[in-house]
C-alpha positions, -999 to +999 in steps of 0.1 A: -599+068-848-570+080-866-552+110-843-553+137-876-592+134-877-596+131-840-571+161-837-599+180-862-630+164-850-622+182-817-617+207-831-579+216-816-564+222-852-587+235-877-576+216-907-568+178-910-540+186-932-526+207-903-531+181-881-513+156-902-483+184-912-480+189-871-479+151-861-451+146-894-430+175-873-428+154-843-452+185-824-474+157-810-468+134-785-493+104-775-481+093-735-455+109-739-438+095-771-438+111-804-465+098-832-477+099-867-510+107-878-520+072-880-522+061-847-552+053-826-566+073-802-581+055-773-602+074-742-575+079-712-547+088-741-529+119-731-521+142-759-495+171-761-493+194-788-467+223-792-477+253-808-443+277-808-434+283-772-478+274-764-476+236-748-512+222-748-519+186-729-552+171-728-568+136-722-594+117-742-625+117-734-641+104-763-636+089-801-666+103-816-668+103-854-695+133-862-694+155-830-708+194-833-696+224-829-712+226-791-699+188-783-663+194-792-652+202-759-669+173-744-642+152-764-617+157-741-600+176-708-575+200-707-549+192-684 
């Protein structure tokens, strides 16, 4: 799954447009080096995303396509 809609369907940035804008800005990293919105996220990937001086890092716990509002969290841990 592309990391823009992954990055939405988890619900950590609201928008997909957000999430594409942030990745473009170099404000995510993907084990530890800087990616675009296109790349895959796999389960075990560890994600970091700056927002301001906020530093979030979580792993992958899951690629779901449709996940609700309840199973969001499920899709990953925060490290």
């Amino acid at each position: 799954m592309r990391l823009d809609k992954w990055l939405k369907v988890s619900r950590l940035i609201k928008r997909r447009a957000v999430a594409n804008e942030a990745c473009d800005a170099g404000r995510v990293t993907a084990n530890g080096r800087p990616v675009k919105a296109s790349y895959d996220v796999k389960t075990g990937d560890i994600l970091e995303l700056k927002f301001g001086e906020k530093l979030i890092q979580v792993e992958v716990l899951s690629t779901a396509d449709i996940v609700g509002k309840a199973g969001a969290e499920a899709m990953y841990r925060q490290l």
